[in-house]
N, CA, C and O atoms as CSV, one atom per row, in Angstrom:
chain,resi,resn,atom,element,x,y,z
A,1,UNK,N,N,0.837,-1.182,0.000
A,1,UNK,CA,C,0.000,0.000,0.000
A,1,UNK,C,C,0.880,1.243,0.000
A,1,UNK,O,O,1.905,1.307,0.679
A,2,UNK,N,N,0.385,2.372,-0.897
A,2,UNK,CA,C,1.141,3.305,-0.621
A,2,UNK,C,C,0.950,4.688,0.154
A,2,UNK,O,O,-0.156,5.036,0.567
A,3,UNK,N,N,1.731,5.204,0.267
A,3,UNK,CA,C,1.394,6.467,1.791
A,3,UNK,C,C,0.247,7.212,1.055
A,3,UNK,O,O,-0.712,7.633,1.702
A,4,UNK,N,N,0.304,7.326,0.146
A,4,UNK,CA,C,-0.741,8.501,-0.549
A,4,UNK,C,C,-2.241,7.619,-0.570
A,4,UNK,O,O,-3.320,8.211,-0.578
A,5,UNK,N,N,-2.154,6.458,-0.575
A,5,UNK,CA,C,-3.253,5.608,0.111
A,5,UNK,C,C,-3.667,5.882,0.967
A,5,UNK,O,O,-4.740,6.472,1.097
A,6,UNK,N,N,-2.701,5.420,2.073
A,6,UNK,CA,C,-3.433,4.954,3.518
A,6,UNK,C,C,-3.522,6.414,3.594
A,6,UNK,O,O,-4.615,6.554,4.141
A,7,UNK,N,N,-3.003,7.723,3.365
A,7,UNK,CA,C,-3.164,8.967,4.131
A,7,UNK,C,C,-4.875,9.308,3.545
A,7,UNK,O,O,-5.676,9.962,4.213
A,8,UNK,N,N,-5.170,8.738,2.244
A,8,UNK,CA,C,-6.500,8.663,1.957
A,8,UNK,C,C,-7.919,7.996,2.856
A,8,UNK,O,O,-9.048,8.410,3.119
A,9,UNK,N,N,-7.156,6.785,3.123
A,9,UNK,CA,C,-8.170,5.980,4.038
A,9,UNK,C,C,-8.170,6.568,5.106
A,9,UNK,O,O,-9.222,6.495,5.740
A,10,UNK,N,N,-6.757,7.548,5.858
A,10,UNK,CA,C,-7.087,8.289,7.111
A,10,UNK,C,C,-7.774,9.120,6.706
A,10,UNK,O,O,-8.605,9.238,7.607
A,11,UNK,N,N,-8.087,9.990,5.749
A,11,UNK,CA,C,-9.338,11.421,5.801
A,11,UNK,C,C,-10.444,10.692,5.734
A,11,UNK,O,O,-11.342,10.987,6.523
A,12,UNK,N,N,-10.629,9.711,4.907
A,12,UNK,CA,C,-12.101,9.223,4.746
A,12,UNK,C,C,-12.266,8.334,6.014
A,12,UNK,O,O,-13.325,7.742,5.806
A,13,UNK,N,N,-11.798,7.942,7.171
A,13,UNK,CA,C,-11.857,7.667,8.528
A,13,UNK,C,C,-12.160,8.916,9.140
A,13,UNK,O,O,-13.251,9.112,9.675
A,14,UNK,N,N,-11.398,9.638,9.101
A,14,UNK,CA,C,-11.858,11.108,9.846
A,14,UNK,C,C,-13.481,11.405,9.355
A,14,UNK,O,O,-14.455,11.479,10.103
A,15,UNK,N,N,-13.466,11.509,8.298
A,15,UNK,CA,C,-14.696,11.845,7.849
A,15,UNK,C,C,-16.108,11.036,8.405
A,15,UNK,O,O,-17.191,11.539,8.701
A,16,UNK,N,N,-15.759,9.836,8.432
A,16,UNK,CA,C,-16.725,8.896,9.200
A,16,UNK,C,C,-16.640,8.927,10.729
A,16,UNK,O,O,-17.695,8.621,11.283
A,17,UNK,N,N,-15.756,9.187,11.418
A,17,UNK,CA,C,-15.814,9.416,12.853
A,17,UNK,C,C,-16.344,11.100,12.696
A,17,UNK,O,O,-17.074,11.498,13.604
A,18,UNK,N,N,-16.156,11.637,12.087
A,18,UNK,CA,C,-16.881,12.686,12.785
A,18,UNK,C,C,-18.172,12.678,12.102
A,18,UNK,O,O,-18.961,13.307,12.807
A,19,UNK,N,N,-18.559,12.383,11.379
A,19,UNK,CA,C,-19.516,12.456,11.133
A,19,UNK,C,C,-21.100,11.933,11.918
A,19,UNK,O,O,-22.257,12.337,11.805
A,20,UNK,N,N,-20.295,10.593,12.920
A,20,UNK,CA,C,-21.256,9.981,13.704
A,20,UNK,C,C,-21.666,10.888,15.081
A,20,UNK,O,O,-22.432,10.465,15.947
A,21,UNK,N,N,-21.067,12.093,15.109
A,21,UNK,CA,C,-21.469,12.598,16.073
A,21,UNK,C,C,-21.920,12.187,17.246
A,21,UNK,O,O,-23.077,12.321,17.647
A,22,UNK,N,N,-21.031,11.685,17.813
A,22,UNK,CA,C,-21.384,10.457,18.666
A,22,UNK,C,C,-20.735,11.465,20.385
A,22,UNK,O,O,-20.008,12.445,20.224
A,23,UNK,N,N,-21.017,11.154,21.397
A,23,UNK,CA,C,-20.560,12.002,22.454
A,23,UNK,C,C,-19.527,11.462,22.737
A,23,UNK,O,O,-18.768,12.219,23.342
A,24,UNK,N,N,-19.052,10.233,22.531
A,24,UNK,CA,C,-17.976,9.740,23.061
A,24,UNK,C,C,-16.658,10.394,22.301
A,24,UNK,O,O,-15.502,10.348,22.722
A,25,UNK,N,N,-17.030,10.897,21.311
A,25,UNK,CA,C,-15.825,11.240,20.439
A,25,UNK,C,C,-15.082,10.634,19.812
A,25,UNK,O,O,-13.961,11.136,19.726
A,26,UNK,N,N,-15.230,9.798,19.357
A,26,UNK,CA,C,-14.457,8.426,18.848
A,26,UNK,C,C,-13.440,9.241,17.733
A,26,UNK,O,O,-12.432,8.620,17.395
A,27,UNK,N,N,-13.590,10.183,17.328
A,27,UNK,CA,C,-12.385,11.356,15.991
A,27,UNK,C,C,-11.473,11.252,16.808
A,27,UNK,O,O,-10.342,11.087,16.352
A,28,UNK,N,N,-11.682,11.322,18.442
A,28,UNK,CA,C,-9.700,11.881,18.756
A,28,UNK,C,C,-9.371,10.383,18.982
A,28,UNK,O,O,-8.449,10.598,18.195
A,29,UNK,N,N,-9.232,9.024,19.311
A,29,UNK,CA,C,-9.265,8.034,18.967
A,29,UNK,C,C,-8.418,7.864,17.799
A,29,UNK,O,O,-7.238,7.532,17.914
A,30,UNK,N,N,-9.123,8.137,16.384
A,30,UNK,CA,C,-8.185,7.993,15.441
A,30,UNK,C,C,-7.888,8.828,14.737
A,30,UNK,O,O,-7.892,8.451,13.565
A,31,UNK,N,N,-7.442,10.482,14.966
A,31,UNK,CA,C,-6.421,10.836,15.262
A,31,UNK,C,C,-5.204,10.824,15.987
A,31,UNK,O,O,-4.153,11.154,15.438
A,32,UNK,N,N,-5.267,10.389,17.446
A,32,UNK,CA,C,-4.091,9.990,18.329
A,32,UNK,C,C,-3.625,8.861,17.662
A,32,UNK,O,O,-2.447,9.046,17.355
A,33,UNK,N,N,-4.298,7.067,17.069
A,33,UNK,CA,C,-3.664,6.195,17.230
A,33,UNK,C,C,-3.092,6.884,15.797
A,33,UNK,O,O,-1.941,6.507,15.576
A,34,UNK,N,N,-3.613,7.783,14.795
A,34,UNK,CA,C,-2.467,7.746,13.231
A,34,UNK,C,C,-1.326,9.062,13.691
A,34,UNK,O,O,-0.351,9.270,12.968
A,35,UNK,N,N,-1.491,9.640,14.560
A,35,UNK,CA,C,-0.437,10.826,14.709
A,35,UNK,C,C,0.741,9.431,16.139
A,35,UNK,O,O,1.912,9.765,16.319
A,36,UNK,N,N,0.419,8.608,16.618
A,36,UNK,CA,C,1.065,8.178,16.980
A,36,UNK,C,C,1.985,6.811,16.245
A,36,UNK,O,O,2.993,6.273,16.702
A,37,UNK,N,N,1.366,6.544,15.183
A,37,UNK,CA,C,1.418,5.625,14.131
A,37,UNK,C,C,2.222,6.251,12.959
A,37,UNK,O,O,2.866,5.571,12.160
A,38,UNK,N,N,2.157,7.234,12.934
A,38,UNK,CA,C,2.753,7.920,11.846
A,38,UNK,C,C,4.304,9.161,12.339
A,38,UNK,O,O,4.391,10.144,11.603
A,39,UNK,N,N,4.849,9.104,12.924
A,39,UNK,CA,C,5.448,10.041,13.826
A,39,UNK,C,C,6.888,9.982,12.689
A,39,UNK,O,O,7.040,8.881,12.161
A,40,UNK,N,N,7.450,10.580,12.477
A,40,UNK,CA,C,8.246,11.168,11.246
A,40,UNK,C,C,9.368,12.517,11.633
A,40,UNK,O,O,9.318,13.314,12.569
A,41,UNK,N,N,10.264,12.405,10.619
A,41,UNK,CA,C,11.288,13.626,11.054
A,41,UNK,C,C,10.740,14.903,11.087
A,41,UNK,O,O,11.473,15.772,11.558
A,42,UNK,N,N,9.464,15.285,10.648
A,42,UNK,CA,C,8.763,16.733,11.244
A,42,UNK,C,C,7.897,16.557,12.175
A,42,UNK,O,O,7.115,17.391,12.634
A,43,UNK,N,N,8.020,15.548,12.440
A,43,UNK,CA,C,6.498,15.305,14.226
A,43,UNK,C,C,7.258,16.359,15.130
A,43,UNK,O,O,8.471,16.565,15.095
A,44,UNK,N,N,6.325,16.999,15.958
A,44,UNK,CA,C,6.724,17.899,16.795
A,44,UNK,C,C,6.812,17.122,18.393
A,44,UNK,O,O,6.241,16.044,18.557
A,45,UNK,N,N,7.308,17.552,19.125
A,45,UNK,CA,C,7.029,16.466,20.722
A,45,UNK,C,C,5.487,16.575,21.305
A,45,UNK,O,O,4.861,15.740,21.959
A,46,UNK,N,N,5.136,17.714,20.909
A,46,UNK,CA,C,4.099,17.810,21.152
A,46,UNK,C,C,2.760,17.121,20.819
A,46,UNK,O,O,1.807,16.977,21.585
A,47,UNK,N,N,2.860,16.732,19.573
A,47,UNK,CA,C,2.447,16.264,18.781
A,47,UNK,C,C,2.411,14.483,19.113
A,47,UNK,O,O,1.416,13.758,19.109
A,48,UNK,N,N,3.939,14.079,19.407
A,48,UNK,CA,C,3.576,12.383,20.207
A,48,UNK,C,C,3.208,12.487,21.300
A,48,UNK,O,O,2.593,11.464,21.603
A,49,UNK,N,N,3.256,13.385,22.324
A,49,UNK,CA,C,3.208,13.672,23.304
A,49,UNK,C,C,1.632,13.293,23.608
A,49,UNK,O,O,1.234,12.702,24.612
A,50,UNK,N,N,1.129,13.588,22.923
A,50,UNK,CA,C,-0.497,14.024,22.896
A,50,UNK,C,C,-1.328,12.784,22.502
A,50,UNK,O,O,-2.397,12.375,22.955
A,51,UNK,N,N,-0.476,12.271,21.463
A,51,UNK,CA,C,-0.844,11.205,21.000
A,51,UNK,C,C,-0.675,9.907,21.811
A,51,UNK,O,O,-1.255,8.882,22.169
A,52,UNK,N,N,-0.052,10.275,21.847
A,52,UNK,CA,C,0.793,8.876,23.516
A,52,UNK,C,C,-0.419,8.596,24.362
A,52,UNK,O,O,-1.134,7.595,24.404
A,53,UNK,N,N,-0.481,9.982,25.173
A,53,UNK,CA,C,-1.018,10.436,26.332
A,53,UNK,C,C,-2.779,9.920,25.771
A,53,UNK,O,O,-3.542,9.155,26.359
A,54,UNK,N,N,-2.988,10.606,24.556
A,54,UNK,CA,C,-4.467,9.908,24.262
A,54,UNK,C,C,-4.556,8.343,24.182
A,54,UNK,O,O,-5.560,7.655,24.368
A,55,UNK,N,N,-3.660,8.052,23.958
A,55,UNK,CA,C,-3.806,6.027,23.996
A,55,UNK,C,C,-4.045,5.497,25.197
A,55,UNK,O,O,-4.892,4.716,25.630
A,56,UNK,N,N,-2.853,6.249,25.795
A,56,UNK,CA,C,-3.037,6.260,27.588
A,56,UNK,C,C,-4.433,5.948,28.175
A,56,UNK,O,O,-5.035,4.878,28.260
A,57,UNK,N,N,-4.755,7.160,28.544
A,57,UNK,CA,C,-5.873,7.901,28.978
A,57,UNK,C,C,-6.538,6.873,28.466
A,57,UNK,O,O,-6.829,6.019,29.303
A,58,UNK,N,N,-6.943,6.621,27.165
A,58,UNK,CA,C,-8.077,5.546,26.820
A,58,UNK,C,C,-8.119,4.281,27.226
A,58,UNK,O,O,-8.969,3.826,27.992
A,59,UNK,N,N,-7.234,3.690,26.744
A,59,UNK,CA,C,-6.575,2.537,26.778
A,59,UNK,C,C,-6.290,2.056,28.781
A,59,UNK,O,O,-6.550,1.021,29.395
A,60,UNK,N,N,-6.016,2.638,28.978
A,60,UNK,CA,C,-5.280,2.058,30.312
A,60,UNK,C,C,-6.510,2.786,31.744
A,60,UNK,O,O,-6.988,2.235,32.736
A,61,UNK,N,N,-6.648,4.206,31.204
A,61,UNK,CA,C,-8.051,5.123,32.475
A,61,UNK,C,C,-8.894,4.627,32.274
A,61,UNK,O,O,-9.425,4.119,33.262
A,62,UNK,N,N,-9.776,4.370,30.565
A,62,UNK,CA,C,-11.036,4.334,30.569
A,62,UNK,C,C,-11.489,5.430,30.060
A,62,UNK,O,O,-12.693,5.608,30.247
A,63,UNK,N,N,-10.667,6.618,29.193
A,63,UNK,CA,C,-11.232,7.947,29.031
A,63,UNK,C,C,-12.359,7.420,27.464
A,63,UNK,O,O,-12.440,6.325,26.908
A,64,UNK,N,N,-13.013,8.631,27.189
A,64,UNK,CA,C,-13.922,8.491,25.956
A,64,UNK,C,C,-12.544,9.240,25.425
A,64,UNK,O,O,-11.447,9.575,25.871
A,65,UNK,N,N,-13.320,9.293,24.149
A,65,UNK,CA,C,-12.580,10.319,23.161
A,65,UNK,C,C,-12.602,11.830,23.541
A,65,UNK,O,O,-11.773,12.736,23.451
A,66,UNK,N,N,-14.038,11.729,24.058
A,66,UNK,CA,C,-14.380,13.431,24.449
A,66,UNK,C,C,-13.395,13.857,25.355
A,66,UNK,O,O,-12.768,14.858,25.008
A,67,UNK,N,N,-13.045,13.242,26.648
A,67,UNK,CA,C,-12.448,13.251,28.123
A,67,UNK,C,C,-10.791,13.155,27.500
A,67,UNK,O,O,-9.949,13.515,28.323
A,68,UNK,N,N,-10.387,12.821,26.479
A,68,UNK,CA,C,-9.300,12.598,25.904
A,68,UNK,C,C,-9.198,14.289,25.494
A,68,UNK,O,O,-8.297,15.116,25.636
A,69,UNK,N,N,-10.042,14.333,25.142
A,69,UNK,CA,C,-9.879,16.069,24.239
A,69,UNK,C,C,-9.671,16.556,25.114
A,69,UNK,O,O,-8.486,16.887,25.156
A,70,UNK,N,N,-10.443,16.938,26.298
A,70,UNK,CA,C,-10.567,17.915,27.364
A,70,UNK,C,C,-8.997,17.671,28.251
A,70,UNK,O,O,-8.792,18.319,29.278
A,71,UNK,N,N,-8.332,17.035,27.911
A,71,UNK,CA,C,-7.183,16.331,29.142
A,71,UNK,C,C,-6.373,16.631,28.452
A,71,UNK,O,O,-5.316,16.868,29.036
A,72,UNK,N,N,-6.345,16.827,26.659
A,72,UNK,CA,C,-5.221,17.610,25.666
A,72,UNK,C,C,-5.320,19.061,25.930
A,72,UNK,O,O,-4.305,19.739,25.776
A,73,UNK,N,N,-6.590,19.705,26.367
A,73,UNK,CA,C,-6.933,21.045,26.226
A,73,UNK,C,C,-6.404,21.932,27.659
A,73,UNK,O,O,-6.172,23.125,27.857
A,74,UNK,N,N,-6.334,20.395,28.738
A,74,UNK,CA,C,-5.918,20.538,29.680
A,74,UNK,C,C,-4.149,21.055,29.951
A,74,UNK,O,O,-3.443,21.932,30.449
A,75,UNK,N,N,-4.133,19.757,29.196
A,75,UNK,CA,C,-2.445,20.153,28.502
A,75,UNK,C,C,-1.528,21.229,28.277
A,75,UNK,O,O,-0.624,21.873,28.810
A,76,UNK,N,N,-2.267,21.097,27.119
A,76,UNK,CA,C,-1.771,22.494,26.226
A,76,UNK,C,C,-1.296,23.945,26.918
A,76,UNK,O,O,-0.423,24.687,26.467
A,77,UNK,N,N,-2.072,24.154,28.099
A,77,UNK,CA,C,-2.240,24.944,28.879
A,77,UNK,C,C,-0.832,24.934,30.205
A,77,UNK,O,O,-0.251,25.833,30.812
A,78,UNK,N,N,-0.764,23.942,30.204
A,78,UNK,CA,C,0.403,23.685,31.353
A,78,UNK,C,C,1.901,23.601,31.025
A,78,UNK,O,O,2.647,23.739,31.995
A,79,UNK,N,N,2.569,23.363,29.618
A,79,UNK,CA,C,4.191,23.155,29.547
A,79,UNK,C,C,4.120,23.653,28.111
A,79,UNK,O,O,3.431,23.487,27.105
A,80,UNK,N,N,5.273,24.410,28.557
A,80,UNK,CA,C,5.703,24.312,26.892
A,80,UNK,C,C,6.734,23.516,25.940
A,80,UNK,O,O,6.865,23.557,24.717
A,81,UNK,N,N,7.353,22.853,26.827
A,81,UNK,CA,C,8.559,21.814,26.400
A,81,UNK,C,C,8.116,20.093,26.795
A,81,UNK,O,O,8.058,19.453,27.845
A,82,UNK,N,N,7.895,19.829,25.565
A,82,UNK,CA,C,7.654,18.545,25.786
A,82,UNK,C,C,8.771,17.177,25.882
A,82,UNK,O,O,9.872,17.544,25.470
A,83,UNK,N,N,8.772,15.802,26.288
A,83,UNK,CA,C,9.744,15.024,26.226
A,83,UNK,C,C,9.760,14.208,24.800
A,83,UNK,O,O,8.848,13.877,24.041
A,84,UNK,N,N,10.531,14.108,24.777
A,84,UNK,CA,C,11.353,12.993,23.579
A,84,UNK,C,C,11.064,11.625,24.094
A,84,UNK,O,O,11.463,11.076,25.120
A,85,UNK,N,N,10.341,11.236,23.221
A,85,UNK,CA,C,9.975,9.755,23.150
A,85,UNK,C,C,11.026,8.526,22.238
A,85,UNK,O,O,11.630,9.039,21.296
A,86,UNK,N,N,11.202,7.457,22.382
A,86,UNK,CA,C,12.045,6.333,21.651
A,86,UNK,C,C,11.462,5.829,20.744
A,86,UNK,O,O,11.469,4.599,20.783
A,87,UNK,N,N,10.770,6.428,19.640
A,87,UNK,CA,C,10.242,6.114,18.589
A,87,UNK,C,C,10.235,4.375,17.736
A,87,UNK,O,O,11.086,4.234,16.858
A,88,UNK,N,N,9.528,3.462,17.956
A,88,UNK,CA,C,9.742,2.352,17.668
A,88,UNK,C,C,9.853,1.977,16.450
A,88,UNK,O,O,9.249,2.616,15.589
A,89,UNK,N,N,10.467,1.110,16.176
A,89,UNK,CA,C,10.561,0.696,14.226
A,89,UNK,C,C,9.203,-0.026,14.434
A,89,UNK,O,O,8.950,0.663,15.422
A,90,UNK,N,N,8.633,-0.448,14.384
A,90,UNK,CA,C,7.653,-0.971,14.138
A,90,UNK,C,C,6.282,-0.400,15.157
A,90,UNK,O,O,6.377,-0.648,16.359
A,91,UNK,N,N,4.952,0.402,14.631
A,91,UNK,CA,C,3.927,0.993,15.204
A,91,UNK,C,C,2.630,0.247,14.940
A,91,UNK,O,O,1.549,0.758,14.647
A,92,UNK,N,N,2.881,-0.918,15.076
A,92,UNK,CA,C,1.550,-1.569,15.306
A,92,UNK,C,C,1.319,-2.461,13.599
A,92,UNK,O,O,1.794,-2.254,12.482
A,93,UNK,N,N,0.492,-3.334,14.076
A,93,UNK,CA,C,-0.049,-4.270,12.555
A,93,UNK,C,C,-1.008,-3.851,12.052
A,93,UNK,O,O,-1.295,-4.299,10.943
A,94,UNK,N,N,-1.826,-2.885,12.639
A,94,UNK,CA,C,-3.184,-2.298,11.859
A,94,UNK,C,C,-3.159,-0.751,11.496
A,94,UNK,O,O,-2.415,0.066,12.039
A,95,UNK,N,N,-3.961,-0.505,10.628
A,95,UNK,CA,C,-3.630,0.941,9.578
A,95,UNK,C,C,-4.888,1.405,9.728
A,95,UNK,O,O,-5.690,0.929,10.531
A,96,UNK,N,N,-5.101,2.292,9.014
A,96,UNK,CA,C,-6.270,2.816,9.273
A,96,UNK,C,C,-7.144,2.759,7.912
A,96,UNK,O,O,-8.248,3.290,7.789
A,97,UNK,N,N,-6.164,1.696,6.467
A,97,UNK,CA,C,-6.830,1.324,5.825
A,97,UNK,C,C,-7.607,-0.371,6.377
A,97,UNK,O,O,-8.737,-0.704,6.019
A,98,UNK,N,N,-6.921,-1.033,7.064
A,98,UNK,CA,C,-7.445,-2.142,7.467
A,98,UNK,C,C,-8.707,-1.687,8.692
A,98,UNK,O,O,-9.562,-2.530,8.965
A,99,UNK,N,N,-8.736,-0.196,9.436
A,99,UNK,CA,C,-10.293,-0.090,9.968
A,99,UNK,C,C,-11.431,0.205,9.399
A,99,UNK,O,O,-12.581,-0.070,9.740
A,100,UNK,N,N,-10.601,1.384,7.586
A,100,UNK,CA,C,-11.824,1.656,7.072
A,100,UNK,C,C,-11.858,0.180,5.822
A,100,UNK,O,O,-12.235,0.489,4.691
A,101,UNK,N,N,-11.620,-0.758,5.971
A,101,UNK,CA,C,-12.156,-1.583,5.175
A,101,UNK,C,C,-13.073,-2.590,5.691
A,101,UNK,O,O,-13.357,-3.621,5.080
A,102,UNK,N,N,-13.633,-2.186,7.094
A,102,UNK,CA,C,-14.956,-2.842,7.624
A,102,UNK,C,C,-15.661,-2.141,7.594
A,102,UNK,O,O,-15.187,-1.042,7.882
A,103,UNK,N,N,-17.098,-2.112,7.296
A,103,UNK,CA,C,-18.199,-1.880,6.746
A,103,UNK,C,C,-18.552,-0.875,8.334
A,103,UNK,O,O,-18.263,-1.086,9.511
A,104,UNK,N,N,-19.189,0.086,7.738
A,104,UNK,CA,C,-19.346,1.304,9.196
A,104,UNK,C,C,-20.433,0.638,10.055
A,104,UNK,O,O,-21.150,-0.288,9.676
A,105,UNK,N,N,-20.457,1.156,11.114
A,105,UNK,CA,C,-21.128,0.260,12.475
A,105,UNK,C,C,-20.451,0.020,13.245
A,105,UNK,O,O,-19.258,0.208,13.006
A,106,UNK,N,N,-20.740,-0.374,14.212
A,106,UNK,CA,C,-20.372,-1.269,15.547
A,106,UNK,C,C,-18.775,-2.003,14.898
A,106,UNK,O,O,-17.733,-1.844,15.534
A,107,UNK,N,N,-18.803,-2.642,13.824
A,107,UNK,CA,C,-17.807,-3.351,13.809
A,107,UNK,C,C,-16.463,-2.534,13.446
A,107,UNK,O,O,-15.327,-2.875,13.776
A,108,UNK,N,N,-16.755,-1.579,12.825
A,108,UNK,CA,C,-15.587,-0.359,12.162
A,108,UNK,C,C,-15.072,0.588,13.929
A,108,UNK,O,O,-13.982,0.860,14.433
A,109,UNK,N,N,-16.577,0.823,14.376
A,109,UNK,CA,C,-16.058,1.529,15.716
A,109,UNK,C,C,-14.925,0.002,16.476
A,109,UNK,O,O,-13.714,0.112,16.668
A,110,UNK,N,N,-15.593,-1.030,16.717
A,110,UNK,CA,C,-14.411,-1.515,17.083
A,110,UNK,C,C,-13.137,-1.826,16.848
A,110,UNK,O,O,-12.376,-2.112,17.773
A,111,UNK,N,N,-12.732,-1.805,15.483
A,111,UNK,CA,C,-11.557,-1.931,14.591
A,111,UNK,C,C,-10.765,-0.447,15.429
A,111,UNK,O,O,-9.722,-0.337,16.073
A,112,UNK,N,N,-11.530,0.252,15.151
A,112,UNK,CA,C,-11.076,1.672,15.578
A,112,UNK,C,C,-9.871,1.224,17.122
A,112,UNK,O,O,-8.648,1.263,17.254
A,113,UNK,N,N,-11.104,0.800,18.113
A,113,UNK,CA,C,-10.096,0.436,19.123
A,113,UNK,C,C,-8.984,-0.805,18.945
A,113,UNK,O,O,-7.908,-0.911,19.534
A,114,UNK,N,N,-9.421,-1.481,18.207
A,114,UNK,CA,C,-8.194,-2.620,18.240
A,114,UNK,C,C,-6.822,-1.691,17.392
A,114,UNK,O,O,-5.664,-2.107,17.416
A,115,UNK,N,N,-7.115,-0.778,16.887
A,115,UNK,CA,C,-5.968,-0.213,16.179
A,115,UNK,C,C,-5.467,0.864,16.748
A,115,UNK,O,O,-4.618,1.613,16.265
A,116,UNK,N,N,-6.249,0.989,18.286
A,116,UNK,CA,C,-5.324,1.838,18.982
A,116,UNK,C,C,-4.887,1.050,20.314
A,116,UNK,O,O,-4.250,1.633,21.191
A,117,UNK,N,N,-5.221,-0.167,20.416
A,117,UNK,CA,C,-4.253,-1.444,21.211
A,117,UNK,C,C,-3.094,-1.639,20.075
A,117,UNK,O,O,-2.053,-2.174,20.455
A,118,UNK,N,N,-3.176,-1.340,19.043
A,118,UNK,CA,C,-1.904,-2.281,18.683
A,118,UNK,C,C,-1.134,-0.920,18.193
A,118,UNK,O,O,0.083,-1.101,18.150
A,119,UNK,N,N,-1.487,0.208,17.867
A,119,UNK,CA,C,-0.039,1.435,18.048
A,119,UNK,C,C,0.110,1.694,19.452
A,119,UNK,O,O,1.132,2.331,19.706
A,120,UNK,N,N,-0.728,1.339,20.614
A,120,UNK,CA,C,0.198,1.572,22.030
A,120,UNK,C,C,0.565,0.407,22.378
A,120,UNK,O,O,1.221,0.517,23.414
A,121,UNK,N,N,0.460,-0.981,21.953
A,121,UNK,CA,C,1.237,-1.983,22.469
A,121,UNK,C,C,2.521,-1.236,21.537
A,121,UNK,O,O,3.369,-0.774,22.300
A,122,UNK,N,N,2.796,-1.054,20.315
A,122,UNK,CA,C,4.160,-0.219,20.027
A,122,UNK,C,C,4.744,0.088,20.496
A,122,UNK,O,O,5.839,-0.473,20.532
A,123,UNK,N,N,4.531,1.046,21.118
A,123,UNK,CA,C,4.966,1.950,21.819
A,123,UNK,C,C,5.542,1.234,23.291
A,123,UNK,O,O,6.249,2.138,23.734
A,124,UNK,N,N,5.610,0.168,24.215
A,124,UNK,CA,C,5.564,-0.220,25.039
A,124,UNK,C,C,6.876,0.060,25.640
A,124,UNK,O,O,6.917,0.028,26.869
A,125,UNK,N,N,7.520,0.220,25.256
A,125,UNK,CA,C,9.240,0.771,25.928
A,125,UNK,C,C,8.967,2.249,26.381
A,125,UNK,O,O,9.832,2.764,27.090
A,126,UNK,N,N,7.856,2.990,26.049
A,126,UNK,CA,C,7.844,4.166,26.471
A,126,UNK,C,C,6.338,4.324,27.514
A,126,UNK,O,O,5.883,5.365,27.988
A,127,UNK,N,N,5.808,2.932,27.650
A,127,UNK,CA,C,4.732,2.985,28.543
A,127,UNK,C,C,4.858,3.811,30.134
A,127,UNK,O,O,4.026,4.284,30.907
A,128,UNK,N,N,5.959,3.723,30.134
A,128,UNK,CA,C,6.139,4.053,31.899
A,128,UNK,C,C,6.333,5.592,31.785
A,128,UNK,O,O,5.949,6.436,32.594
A,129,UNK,N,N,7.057,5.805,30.527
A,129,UNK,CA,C,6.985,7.522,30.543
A,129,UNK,C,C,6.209,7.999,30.135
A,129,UNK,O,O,6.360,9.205,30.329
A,130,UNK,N,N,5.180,7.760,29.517
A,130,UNK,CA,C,3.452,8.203,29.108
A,130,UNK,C,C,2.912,8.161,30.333
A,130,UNK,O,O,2.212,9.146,30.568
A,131,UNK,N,N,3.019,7.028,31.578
A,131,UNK,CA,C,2.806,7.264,32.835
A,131,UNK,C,C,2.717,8.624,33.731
A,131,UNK,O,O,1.864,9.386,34.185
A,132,UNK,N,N,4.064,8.459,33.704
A,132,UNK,CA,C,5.058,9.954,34.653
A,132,UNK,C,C,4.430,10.511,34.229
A,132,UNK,O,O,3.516,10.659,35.040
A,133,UNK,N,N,4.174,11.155,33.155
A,133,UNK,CA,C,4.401,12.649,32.201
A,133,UNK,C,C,2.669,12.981,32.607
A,133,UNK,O,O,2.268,14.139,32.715
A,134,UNK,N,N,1.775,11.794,32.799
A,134,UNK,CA,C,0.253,12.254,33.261
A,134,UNK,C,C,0.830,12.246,34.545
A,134,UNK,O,O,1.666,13.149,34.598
A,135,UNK,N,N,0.758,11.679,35.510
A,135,UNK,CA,C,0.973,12.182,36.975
A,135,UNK,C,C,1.327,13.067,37.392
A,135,UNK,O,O,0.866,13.633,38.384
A,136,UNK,N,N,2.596,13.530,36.470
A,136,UNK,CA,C,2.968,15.090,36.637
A,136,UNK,C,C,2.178,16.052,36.546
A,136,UNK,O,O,2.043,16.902,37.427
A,137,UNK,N,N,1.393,16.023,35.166
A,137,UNK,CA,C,0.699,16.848,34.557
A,137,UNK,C,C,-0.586,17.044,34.419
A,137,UNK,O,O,-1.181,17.905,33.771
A,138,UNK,N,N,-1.125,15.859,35.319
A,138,UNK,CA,C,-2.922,15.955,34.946
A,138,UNK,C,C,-3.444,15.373,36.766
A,138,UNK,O,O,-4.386,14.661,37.111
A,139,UNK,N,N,-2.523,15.948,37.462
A,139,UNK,CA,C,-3.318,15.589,38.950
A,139,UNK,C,C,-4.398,16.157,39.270
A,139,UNK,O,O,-4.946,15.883,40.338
């Protein structure tokens, strides 16, 4: 598959998560797992930082998507220097063309989450500092 692909299947994902207008927010979901999936020589720290922290929060608290937003907005507000993360060669087995190639519903919203278990199992060498960095920052 090529990048000019999958960066296709990510807008037309965006487009379907927001479109469901749903309260839970399921858009920051998959935005965090492709800005954490996709992290590159112009990603800003801020930028994984956020993304991290949204896998977190979901994944491990229990946050919605919405409570994810509000805890970035929370953020934003508190540091201006973010940490450097250990960027993994490998960010997970699922894309965000393999979520939008299940049929929308229940089963696409769940793809959604299995594809943000498998860019934060990625990430797992940096689990403990996605930790810290909320304790510090979101007491």
């Amino acid at each position: 598959m090529t990048a000019e692909k999958e960066r296709a299947d990510y807008d037309e994902l965006c487009a379907y998560s927001l479109s469901l207008r749903d309260p839970k927010f399921i858009h920051q979901l998959v935005v965090d797992a492709w800005a954490a999936q996709h992290v590159g020589e112009k990603s800003k720290t801020i930028g994984i930082a956020f993304a991290l922290i949204g896998l977190y929060l979901h994944l491990e608290k229990g946050y919605s998507g919405k409570e994810v937003q509000r805890a970035h907005m929370r953020l934003a507000n508190r540091r201006k220097e973010w940490p450097r993360f250990t960027v993994p060669a490998s960010r997970g087995n699922m894309t965000a063309s393999d979520v939008l190639a299940i049929p929308p519903g229940p089963g696409r919203e769940h793809a959604i989450e299995g594809w943000c278990v498998s860019v934060w199992h990625s990430w797992r060498e940096s689990h403990e500092q996605v930790r810290e960095l909320v304790r510090q920052e979101l007491r």
